[in-house]
C-alpha positions as CSV (number, residue, x, y, z in Angstrom):
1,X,2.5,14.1,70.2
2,X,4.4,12.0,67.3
3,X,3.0,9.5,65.7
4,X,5.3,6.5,64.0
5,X,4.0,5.7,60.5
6,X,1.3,8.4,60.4
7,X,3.5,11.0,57.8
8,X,1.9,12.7,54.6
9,X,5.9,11.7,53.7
10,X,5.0,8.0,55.0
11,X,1.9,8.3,53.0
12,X,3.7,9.2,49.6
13,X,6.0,6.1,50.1
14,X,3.9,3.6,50.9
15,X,0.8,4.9,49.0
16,X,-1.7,1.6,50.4
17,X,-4.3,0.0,48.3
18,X,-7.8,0.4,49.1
19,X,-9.0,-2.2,52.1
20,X,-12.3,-2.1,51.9
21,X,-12.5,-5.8,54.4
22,X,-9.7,-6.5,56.5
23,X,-8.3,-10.0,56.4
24,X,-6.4,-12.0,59.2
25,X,-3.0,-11.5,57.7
26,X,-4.1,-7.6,57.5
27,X,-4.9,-7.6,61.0
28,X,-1.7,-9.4,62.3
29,X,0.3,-7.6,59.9
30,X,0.9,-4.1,62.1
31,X,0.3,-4.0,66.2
32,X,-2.1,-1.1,65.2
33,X,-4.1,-3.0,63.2
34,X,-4.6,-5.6,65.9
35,X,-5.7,-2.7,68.2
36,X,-7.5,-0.7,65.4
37,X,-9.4,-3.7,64.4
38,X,-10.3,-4.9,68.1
39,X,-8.6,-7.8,68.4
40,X,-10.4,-9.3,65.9
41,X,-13.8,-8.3,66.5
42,X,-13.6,-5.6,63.7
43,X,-13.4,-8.9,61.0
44,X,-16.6,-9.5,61.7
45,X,-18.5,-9.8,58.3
46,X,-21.9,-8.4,60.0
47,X,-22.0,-5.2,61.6
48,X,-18.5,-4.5,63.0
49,X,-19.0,-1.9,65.1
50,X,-22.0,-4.3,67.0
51,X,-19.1,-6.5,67.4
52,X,-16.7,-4.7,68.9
53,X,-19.3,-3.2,71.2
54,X,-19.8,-6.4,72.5
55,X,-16.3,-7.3,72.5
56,X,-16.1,-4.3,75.2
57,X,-18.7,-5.0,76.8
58,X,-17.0,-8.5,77.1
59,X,-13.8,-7.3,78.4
60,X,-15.7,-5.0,80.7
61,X,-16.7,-7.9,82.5
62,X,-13.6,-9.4,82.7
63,X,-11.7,-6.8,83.5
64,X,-14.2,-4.5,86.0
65,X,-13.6,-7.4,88.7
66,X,-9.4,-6.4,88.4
67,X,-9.7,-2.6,88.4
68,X,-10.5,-0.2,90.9
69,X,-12.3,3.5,89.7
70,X,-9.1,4.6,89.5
71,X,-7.4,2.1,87.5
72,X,-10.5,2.1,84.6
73,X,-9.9,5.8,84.6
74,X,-6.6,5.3,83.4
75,X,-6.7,2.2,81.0
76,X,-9.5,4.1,79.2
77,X,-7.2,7.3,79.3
78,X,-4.0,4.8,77.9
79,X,-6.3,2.9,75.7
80,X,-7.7,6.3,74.2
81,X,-4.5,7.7,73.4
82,X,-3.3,3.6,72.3
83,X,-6.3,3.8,70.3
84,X,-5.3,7.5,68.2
85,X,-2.4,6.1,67.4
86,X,-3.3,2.4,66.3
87,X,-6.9,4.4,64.1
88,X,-4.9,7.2,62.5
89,X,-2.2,4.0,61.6
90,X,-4.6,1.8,60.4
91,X,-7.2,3.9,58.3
92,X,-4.1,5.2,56.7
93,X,-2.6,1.6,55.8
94,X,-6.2,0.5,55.1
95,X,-6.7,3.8,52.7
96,X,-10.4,4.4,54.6
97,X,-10.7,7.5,56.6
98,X,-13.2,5.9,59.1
99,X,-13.3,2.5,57.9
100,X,-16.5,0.7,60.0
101,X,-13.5,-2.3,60.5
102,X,-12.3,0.3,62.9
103,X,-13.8,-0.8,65.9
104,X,-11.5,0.3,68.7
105,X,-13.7,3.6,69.2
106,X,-16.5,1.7,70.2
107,X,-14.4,-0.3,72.5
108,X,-13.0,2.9,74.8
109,X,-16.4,4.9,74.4
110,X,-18.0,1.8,75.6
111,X,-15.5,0.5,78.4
112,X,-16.5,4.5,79.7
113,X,-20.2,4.4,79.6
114,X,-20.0,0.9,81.6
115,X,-17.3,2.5,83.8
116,X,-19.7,5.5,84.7
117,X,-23.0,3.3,84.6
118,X,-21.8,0.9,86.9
119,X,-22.8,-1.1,89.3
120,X,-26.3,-1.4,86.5
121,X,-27.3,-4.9,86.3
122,X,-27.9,-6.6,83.1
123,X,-30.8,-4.5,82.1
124,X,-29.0,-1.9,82.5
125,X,-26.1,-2.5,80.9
126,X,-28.2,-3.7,77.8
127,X,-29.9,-0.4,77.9
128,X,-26.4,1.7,78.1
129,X,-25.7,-1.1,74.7
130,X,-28.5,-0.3,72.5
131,X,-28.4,3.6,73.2
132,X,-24.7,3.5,72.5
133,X,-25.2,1.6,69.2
134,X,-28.3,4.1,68.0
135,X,-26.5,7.1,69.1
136,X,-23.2,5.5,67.2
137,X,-25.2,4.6,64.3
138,X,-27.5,7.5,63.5
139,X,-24.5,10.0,63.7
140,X,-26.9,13.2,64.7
141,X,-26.0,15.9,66.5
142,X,-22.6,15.8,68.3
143,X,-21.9,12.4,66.4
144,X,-22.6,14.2,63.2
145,X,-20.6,17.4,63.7
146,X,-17.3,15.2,65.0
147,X,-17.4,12.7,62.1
148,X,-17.8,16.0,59.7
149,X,-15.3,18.0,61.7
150,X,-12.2,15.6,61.7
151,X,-12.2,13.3,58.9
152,X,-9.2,12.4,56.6
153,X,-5.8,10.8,57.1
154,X,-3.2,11.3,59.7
155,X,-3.6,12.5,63.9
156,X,-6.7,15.0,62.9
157,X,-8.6,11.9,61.0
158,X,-7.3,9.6,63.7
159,X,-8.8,11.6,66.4
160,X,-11.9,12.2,64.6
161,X,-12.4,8.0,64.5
162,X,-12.5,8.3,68.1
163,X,-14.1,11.5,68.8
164,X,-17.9,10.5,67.4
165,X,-17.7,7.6,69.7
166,X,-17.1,9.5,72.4
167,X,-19.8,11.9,71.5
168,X,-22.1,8.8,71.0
169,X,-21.2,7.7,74.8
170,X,-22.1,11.2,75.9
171,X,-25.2,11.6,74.4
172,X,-25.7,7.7,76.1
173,X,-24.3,8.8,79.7
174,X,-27.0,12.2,79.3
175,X,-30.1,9.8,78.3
176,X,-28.9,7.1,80.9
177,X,-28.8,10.2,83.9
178,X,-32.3,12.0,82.7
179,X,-34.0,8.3,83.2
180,X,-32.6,7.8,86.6
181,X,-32.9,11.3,87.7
């Protein structure tokens, strides 16, 4: 798989300064930063990653009455492989591995546990919220080993931003089936 803009050579040329807080110009400056950054919801001042959860959980909503199974099965698969390319972009032109701007994991790992939690009513969906966020947060265990495993610049780092989210929604899904079953 290639990835435009994601070179050590591109890397050398366009050496980035540190962005430690994305700005609006930053975000509208590259289509991957737009995605990256969540549309926005990765600005936020105050817990990022809370805000792009709920920014998925949002466009969840929105979007759950449009799909069928099979169609959230393959935007999450699209938006997965959108979202490697648009984090391994980003943390590179932002010079942050796994900047906590970067919000698009939560936004895939999230639009999956609602996908496989579904039809849960609002107590349910707030309970698949706040495990996601602790197991995102705490980073032990499967979380912990991915965010060691694949950190740095380029696909591998890229990956990685995604891959402790995905653990995180696992770890959700396996609490979430132990308390119904």
């Amino acid at each position: 798989m290639s990835f435009p803009d994601a070179s050590p050579a591109a890397d050398a040329r366009t050496a980035p300064a540190l962005v430690l807080r994305p700005t609006l110009s930053f975000l509208l400056a590259h289509p991957a930063h737009f995605i990256a950054l969540g549309a926005g919801a990765g600005l936020s001042r105050l817990a990022p990653g809370t805000a792009g959860t709920l920014w998925a959980w949002v466009a969840f909503l929105v979007l759950d009455p449009l799909l069928s199974a099979t169609g959230w099965g393959l935007l999450i698969a699209a938006a997965t492989l959108l979202g490697w390319w648009a984090c391994t972009v980003t943390a590179r032109h932002m010079g942050v591995a796994d900047s906590g701007h970067i919000v698009w994991d939560e936004v895939v790992a999230f639009w999956l546990v609602l996908w496989l939690v579904m039809p849960a009513g609002f107590m349910g969906q707030l309970v698949a919220f706040v495990l996601f966020r602790l197991f995102d947060a705490v980073k032990v265990g499967p979380m912990a080993w991915a965010d060691r495993t694949f950190k740095g610049f380029g696909p591998r780092g890229g990956f990685g931003i995604l891959l402790d989210d995905f653990a995180a929604a696992f770890c959700t899904l396996l609490v979430i089936a132990l308390w119904r079953y």
